[in-house]
N, CA, C and O of each residue as an XYZ file, in Angstrom:
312
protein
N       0.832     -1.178      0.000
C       0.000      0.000      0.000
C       0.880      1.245      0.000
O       1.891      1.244      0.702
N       0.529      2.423     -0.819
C       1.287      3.179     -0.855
C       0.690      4.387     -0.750
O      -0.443      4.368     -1.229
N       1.154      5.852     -0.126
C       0.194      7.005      0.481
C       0.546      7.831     -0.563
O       1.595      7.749     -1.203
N      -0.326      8.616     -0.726
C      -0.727      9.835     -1.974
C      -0.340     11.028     -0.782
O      -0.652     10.881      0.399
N       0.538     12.464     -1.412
C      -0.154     13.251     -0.654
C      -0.894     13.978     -1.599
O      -1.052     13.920     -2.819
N      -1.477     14.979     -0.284
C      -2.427     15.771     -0.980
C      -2.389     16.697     -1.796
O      -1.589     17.602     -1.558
N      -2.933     16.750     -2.587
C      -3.124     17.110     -3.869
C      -3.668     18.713     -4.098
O      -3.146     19.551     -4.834
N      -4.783     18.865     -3.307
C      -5.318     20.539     -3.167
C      -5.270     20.735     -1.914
O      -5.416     19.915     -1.008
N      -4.909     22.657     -1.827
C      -4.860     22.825     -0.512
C      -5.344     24.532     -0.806
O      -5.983     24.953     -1.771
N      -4.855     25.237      0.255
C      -5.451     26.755      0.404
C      -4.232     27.089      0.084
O      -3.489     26.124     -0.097
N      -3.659     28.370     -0.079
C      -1.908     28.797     -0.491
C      -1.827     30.247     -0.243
O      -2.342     31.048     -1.022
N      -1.336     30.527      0.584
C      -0.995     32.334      0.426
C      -0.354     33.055     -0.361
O       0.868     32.924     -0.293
N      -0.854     33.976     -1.292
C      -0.289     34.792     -2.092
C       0.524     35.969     -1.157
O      -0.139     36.821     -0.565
N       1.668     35.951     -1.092
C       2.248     36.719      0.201
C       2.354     37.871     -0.342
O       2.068     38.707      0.515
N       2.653     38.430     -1.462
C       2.576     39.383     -2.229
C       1.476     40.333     -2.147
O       1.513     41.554     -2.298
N       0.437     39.531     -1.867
C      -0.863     39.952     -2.077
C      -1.516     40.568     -0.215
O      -2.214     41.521      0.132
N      -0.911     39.567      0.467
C      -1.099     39.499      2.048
C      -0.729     40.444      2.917
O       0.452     40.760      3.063
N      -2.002     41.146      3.773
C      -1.251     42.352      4.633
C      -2.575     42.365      5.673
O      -3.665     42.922      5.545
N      -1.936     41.359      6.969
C      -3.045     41.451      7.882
C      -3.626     42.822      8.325
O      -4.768     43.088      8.702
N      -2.108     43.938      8.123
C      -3.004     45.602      8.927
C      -4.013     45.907      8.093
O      -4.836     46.583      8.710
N      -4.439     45.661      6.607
C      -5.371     46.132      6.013
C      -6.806     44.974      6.662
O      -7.896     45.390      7.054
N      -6.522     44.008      6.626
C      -7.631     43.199      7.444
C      -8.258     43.838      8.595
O      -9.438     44.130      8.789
N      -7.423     43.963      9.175
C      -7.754     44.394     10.872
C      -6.635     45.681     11.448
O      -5.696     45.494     12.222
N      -6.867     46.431     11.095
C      -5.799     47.626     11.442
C      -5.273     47.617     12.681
O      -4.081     47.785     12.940
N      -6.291     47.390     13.583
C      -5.736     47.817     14.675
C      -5.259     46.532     15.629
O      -4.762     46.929     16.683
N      -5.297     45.217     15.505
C      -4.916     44.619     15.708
C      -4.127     43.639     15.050
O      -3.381     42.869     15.655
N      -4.301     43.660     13.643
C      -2.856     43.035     12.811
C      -3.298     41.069     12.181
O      -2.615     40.235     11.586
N      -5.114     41.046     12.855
C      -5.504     39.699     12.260
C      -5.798     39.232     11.521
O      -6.867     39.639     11.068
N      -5.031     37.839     10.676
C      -5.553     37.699      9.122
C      -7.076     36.847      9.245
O      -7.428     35.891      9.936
N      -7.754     37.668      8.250
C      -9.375     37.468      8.242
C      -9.274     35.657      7.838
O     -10.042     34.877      8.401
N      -8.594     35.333      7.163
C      -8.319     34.056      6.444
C      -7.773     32.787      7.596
O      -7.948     31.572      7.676
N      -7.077     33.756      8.350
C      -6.671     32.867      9.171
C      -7.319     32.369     10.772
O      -7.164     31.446     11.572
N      -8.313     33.916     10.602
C      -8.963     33.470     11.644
C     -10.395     32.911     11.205
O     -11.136     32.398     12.043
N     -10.763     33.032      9.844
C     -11.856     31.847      9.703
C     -11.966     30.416      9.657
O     -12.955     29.742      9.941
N     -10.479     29.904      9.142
C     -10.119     28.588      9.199
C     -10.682     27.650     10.548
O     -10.025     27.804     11.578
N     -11.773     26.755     10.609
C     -12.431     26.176     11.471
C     -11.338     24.935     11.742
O     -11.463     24.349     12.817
N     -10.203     24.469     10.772
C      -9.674     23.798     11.361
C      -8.312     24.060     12.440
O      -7.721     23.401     13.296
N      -8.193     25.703     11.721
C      -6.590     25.965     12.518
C      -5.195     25.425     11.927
O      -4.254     24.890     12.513
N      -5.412     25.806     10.303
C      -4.176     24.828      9.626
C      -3.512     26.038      9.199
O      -2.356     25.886      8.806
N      -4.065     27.386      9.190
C      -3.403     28.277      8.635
C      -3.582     29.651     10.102
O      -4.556     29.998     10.769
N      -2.359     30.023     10.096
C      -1.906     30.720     11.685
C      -0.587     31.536     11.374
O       0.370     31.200     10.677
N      -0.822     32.815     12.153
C      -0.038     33.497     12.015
C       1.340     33.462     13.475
O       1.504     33.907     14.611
N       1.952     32.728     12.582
C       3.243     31.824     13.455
C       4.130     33.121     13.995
O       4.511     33.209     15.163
N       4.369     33.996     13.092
C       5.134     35.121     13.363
C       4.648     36.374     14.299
O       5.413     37.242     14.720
N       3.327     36.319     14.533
C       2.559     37.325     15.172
C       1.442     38.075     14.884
O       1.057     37.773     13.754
N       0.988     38.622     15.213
C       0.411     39.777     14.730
C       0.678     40.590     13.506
O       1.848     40.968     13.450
N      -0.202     41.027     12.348
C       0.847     42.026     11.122
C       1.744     41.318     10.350
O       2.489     41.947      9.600
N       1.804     40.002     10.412
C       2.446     39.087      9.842
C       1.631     38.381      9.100
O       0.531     38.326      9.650
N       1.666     37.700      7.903
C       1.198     36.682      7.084
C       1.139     35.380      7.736
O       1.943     35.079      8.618
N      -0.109     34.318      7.193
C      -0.220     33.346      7.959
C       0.921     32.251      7.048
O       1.606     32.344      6.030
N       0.653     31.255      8.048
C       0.730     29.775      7.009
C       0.268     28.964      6.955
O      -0.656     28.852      7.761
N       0.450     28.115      6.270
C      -0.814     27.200      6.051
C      -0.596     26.259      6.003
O      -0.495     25.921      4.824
N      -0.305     24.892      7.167
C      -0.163     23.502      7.243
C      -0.467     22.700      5.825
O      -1.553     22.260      6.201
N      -0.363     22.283      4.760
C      -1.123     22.225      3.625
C      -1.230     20.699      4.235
O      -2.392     20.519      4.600
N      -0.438     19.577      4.460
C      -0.913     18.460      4.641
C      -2.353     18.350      5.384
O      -3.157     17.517      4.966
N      -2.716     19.264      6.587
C      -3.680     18.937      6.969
C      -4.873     20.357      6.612
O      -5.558     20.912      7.471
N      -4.858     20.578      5.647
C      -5.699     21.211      5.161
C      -6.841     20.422      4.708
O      -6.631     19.405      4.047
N      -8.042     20.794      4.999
C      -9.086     19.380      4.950
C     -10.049     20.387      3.618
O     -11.100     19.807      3.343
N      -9.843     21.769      2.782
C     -10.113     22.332      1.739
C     -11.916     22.560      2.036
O     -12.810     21.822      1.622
N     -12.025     23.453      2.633
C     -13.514     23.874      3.152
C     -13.673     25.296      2.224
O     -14.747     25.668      1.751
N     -12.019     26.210      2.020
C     -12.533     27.341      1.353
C     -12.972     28.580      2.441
O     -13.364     29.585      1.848
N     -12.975     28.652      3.435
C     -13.368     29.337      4.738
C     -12.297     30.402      4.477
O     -12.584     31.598      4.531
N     -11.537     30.134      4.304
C     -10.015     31.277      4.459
C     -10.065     32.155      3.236
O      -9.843     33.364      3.176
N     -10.473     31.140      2.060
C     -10.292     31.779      0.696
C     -12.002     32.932      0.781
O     -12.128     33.955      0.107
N     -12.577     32.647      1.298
C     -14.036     33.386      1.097
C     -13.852     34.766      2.245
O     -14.120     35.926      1.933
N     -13.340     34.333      3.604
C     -12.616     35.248      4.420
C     -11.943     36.139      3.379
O     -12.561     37.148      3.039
N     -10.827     35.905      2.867
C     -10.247     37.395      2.526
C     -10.416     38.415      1.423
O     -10.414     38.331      0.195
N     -10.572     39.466      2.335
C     -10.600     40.825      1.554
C     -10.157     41.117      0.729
O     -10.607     41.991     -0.012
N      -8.797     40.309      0.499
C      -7.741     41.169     -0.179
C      -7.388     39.910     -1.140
O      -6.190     39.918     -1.421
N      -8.024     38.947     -1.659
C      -8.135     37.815     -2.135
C      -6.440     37.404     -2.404
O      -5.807     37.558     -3.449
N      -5.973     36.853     -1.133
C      -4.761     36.664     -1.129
C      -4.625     35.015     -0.962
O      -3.553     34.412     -0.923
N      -5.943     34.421     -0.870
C      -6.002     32.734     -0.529
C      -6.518     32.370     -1.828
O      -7.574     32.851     -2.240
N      -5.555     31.219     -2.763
C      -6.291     30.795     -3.296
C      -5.771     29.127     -2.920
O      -5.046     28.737     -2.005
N      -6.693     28.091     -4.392
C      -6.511     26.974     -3.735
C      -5.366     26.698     -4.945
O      -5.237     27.370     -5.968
N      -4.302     25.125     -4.409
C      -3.342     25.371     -4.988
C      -3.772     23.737     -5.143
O      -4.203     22.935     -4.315
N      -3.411     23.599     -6.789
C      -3.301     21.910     -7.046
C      -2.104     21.555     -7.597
O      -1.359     22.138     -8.384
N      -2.036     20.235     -6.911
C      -0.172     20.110     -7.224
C      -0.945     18.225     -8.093
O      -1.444     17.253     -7.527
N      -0.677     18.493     -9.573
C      -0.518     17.460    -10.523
C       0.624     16.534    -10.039
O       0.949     15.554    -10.708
């Protein structure tokens, strides 16, 4: 038996990513705090870009519909 990984996930456009425009005054990414599973977190702090566990990304789209600044999209790896 042999394991696949996963194939689609959520992906941050970091380019695109700027939690102060989300939440000014506290620095929270809208994307990251909709994620119901908690796979994508802002490791660095506050005002920082999240990341996004991709193995356990279970692809609900919560993060990608969260942001404002359409900086989540989904990423398929052929």
């Amino acid at each position: 038996m042999s394991l696949q990984s996963k194939k689609i996930f959520a992906m941050v456009a970091y380019e695109k990513c700027d939690p102060g425009q989300c939440d000014p005054e506290e620095g929270i990414c809208a994307a990251a705090k909709a994620c119901p599973y908690k796979v994508m977190k802002q490791m660095d702090g506050a005002f920082e870009p999240p990341m996004v566990f991709h193995d356990m990304c279970m692809g609900c789209w919560d993060c990608i519909e969260a942001c404002p600044l359409d900086a989540v999209r989904i990423k398929e790896v052929s």
